[in-house]
OpenMM code with the backbone's topology and positions (N, CA, C; nanometers):
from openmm import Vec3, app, unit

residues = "UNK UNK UNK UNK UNK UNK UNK UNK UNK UNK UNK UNK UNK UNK UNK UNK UNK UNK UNK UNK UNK UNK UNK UNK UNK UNK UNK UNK UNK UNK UNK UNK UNK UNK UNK UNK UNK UNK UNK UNK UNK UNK UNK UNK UNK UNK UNK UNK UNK UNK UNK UNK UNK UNK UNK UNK UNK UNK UNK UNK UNK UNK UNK UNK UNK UNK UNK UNK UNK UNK UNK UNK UNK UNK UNK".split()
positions = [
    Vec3(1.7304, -0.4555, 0.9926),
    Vec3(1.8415, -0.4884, 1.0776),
    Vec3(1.8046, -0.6147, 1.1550),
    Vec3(1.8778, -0.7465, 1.1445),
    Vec3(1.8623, -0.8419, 1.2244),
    Vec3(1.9688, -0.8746, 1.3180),
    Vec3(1.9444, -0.9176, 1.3908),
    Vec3(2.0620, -0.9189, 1.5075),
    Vec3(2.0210, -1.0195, 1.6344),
    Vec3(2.1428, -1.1172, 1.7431),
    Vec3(2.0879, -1.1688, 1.8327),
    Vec3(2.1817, -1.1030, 1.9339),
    Vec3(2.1168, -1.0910, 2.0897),
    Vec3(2.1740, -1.0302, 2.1441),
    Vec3(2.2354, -1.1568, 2.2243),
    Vec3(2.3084, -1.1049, 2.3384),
    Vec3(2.3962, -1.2217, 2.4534),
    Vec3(2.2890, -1.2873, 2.4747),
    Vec3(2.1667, -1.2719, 2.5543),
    Vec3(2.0863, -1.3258, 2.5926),
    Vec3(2.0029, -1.4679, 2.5198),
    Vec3(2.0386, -1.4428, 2.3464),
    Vec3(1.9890, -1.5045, 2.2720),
    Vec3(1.8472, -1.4510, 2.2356),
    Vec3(1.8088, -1.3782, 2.2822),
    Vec3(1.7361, -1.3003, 2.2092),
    Vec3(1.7590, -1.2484, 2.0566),
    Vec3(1.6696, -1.3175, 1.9742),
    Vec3(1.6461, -1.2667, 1.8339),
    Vec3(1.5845, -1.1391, 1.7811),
    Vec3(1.6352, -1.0708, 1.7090),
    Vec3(1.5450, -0.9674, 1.6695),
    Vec3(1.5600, -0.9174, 1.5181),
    Vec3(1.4914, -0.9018, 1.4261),
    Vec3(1.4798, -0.8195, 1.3215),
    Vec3(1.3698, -0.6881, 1.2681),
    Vec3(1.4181, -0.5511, 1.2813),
    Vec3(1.3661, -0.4687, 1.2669),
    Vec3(1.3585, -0.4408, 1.1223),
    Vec3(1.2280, -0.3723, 1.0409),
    Vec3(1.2590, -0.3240, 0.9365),
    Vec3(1.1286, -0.2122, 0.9202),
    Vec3(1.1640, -0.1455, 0.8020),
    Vec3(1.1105, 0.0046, 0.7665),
    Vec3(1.0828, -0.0050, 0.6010),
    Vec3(0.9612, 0.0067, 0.5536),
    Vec3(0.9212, 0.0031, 0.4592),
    Vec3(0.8506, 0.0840, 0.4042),
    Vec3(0.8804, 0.1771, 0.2313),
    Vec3(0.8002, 0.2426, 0.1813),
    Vec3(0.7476, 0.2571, 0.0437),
    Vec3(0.5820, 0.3028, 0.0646),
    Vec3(0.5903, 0.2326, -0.1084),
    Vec3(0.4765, 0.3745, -0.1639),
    Vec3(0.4115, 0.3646, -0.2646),
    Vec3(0.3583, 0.4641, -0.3307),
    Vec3(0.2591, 0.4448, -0.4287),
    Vec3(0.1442, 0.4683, -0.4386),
    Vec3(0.0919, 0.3864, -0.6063),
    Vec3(0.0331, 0.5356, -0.6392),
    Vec3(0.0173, 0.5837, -0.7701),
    Vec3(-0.0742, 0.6820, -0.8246),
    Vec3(-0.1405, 0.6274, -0.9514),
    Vec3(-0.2503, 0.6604, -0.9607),
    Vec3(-0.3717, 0.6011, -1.0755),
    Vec3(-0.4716, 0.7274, -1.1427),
    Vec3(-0.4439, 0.7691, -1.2080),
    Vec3(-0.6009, 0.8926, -1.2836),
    Vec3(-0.6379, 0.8050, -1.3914),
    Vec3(-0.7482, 0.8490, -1.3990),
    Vec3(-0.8685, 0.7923, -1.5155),
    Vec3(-0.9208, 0.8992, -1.5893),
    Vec3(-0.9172, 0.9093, -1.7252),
    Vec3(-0.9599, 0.9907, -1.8149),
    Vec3(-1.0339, 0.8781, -1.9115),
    Vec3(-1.1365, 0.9507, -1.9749),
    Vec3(-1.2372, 0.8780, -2.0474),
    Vec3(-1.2852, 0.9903, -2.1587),
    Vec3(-1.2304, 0.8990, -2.2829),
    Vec3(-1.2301, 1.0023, -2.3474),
    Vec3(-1.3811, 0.9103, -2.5208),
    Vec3(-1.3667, 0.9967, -2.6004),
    Vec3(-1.4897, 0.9628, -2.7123),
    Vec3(-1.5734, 0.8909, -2.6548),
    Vec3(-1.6730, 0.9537, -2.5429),
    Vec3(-1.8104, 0.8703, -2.5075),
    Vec3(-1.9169, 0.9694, -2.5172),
    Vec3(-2.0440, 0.9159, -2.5170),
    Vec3(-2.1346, 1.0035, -2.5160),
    Vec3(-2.2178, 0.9918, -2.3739),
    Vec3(-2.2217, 1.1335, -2.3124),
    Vec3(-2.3585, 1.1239, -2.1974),
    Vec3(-2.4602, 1.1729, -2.2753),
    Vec3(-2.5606, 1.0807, -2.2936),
    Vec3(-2.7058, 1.1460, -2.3276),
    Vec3(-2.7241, 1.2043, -2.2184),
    Vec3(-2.7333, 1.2713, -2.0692),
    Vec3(-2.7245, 1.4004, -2.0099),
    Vec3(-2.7355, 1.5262, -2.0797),
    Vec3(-2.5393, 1.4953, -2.1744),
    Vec3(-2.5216, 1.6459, -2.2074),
    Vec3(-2.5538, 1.5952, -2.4064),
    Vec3(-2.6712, 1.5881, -2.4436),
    Vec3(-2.6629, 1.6396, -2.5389),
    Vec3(-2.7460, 1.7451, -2.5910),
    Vec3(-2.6563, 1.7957, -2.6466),
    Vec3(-2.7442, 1.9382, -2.6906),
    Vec3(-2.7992, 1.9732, -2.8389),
    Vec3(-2.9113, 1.9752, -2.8432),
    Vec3(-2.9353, 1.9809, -2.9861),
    Vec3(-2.9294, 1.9073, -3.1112),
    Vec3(-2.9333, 1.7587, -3.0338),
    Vec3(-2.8739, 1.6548, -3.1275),
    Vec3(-2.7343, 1.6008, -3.1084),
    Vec3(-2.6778, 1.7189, -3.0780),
    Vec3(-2.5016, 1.7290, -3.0650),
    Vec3(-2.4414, 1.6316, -2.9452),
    Vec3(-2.3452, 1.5695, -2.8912),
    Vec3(-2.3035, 1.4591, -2.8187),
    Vec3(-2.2922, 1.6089, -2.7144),
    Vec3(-2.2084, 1.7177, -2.7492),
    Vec3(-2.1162, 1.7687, -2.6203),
    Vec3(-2.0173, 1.7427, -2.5517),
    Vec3(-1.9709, 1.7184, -2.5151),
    Vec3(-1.8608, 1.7154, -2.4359),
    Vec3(-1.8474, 1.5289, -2.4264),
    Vec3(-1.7473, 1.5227, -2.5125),
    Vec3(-1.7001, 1.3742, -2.5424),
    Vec3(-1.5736, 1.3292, -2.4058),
    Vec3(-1.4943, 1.4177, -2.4313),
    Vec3(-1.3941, 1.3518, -2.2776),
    Vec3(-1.4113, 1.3779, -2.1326),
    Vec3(-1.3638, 1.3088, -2.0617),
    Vec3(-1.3722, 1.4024, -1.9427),
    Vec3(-1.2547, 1.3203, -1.8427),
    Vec3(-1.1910, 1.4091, -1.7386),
    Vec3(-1.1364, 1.3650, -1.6567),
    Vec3(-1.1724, 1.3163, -1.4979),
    Vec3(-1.1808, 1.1877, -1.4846),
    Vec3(-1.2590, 1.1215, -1.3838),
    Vec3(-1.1467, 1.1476, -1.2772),
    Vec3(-1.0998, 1.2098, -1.2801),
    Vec3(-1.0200, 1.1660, -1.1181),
    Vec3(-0.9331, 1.0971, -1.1076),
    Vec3(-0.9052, 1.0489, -0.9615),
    Vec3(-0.7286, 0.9256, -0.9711),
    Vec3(-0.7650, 0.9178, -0.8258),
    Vec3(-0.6162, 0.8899, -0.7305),
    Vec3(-0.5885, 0.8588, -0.6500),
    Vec3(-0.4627, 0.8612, -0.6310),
    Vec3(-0.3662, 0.8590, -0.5298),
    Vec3(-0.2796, 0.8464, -0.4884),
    Vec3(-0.2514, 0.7791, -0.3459),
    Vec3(-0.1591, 0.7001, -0.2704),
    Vec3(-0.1525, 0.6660, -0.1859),
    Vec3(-0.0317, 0.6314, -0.1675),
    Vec3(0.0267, 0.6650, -0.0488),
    Vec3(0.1491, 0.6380, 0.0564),
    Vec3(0.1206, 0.5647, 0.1619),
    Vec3(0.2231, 0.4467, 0.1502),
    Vec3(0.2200, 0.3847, 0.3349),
    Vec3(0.3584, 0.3750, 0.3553),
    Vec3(0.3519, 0.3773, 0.4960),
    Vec3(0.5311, 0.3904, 0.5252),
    Vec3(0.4928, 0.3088, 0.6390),
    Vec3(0.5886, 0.1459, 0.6980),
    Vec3(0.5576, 0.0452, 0.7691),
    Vec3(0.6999, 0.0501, 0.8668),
    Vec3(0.6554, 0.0083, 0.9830),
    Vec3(0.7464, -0.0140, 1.0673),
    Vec3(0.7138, -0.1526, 1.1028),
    Vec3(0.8270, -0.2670, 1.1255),
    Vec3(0.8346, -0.3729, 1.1935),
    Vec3(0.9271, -0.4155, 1.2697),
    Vec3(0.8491, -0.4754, 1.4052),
    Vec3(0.9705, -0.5461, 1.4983),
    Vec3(0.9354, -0.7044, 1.5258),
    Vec3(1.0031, -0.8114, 1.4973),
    Vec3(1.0200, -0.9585, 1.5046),
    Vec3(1.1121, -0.9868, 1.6346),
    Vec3(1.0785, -1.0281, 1.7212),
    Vec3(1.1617, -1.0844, 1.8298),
    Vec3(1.1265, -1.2547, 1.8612),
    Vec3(1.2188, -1.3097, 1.9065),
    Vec3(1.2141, -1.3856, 1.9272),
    Vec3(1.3089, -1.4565, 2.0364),
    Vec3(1.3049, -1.5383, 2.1373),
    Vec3(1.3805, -1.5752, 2.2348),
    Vec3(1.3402, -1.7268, 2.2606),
    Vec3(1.4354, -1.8334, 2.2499),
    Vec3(1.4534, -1.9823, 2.2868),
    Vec3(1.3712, -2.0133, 2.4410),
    Vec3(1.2555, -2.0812, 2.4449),
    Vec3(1.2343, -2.1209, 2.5900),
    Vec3(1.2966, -2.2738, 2.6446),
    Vec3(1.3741, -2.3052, 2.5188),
    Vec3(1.4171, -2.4769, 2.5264),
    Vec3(1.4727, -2.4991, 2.4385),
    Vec3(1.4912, -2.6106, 2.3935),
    Vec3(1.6049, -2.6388, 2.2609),
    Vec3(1.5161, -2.6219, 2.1274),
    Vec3(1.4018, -2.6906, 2.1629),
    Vec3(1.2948, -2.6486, 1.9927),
    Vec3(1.1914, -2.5723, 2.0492),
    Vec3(1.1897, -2.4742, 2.1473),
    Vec3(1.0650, -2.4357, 2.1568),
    Vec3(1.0905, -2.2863, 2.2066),
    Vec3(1.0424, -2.2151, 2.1089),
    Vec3(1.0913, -2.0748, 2.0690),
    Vec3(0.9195, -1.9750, 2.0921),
    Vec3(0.9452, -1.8568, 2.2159),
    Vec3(0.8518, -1.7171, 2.1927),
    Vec3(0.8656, -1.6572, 2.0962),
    Vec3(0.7797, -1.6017, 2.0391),
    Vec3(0.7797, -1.5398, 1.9246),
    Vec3(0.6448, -1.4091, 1.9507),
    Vec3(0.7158, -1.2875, 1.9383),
    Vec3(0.6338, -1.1607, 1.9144),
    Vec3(0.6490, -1.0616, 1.8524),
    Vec3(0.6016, -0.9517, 1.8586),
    Vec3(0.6505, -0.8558, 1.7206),
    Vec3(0.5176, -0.7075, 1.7499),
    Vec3(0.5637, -0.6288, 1.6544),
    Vec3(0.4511, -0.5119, 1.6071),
    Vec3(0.5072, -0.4619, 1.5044),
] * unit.nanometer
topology = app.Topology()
chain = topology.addChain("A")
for resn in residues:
    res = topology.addResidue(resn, chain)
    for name in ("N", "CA", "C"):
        topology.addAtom(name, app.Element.getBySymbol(name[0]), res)
Protein backbone atom coordinates (compact mmCIF):
# COMPACT_ATOMS: atom_id res chain seq x y z
CA UNK A 1 0.00 0.00 0.00
CA UNK A 2 1.51 3.38 -0.99
CA UNK A 3 -0.02 6.47 -0.14
CA UNK A 4 0.79 10.40 0.72
CA UNK A 5 -0.87 11.90 3.43
CA UNK A 6 -2.03 15.99 3.74
CA UNK A 7 1.06 16.60 5.39
CA UNK A 8 3.03 15.26 2.43
CA UNK A 9 4.21 12.67 4.11
CA UNK A 10 5.08 9.60 1.91
CA UNK A 11 4.55 6.19 2.79
CA UNK A 12 4.61 2.64 1.34
CA UNK A 13 3.85 -0.41 3.35
CA UNK A 14 4.27 -3.96 2.18
CA UNK A 15 4.00 -7.75 3.36
CA UNK A 16 5.86 -10.46 1.85
CA UNK A 17 5.88 -14.31 1.65
CA UNK A 18 7.94 -16.91 0.30
CA UNK A 19 8.92 -20.70 0.89
CA UNK A 20 11.80 -22.95 -0.52
CA UNK A 21 11.88 -26.92 0.20
CA UNK A 22 15.03 -29.08 -0.92
CA UNK A 23 15.67 -33.15 0.10
CA UNK A 24 18.64 -34.96 -1.10
CA UNK A 25 18.63 -38.60 -1.82
CA UNK A 26 21.75 -40.35 -3.06
CA UNK A 27 21.28 -43.19 -4.58
CA UNK A 28 23.97 -46.27 -6.44
CA UNK A 29 27.05 -45.32 -4.21
CA UNK A 30 29.16 -47.32 -2.25
CA UNK A 31 30.25 -46.68 1.62
CA UNK A 32 33.21 -48.85 2.16
CA UNK A 33 31.86 -48.42 5.97
CA UNK A 34 29.01 -50.70 5.12
CA UNK A 35 30.49 -53.38 3.22
CA UNK A 36 29.79 -56.64 4.11
CA UNK A 37 31.42 -59.56 2.94
CA UNK A 38 32.65 -58.18 -0.16
CA UNK A 39 29.03 -57.02 -0.75
CA UNK A 40 28.52 -52.92 -1.24
CA UNK A 41 25.20 -52.98 1.21
CA UNK A 42 23.14 -50.53 1.25
CA UNK A 43 23.57 -48.50 -2.07
CA UNK A 44 20.86 -45.54 -1.46
CA UNK A 45 20.18 -43.52 1.18
CA UNK A 46 18.14 -40.55 2.13
CA UNK A 47 20.23 -37.50 3.23
CA UNK A 48 17.76 -35.20 4.48
CA UNK A 49 16.37 -31.66 3.07
CA UNK A 50 15.28 -28.58 4.48
CA UNK A 51 12.57 -26.38 4.38
CA UNK A 52 12.18 -22.72 5.08
CA UNK A 53 9.56 -19.90 5.50
CA UNK A 54 10.03 -16.11 5.84
CA UNK A 55 7.20 -13.83 6.04
CA UNK A 56 8.55 -9.82 5.77
CA UNK A 57 7.01 -6.78 6.88
CA UNK A 58 7.98 -3.28 5.44
CA UNK A 59 7.47 0.37 6.16
CA UNK A 60 9.13 3.28 3.69
CA UNK A 61 8.32 6.78 4.80
CA UNK A 62 9.33 9.59 3.62
CA UNK A 63 8.64 13.47 4.14
CA UNK A 64 10.04 16.73 1.95
CA UNK A 65 12.41 18.98 4.25
CA UNK A 66 12.69 21.47 1.07
CA UNK A 67 12.09 21.35 -2.51
CA UNK A 68 14.99 18.56 -3.31
CA UNK A 69 15.77 17.53 -0.02
CA UNK A 70 13.78 14.66 1.27
CA UNK A 71 13.93 12.37 5.11
CA UNK A 72 13.85 9.15 4.44
CA UNK A 73 13.18 6.12 7.06
CA UNK A 74 11.63 2.86 7.29
CA UNK A 75 11.68 -0.82 9.18
Amino acid sequence: MKAKTSSDLTYDLSVGFGENELTYFLNNTVNTGLVDNGQPGQRDFDMGGYEQEELNFNADLSIPLADDIFLGFGA
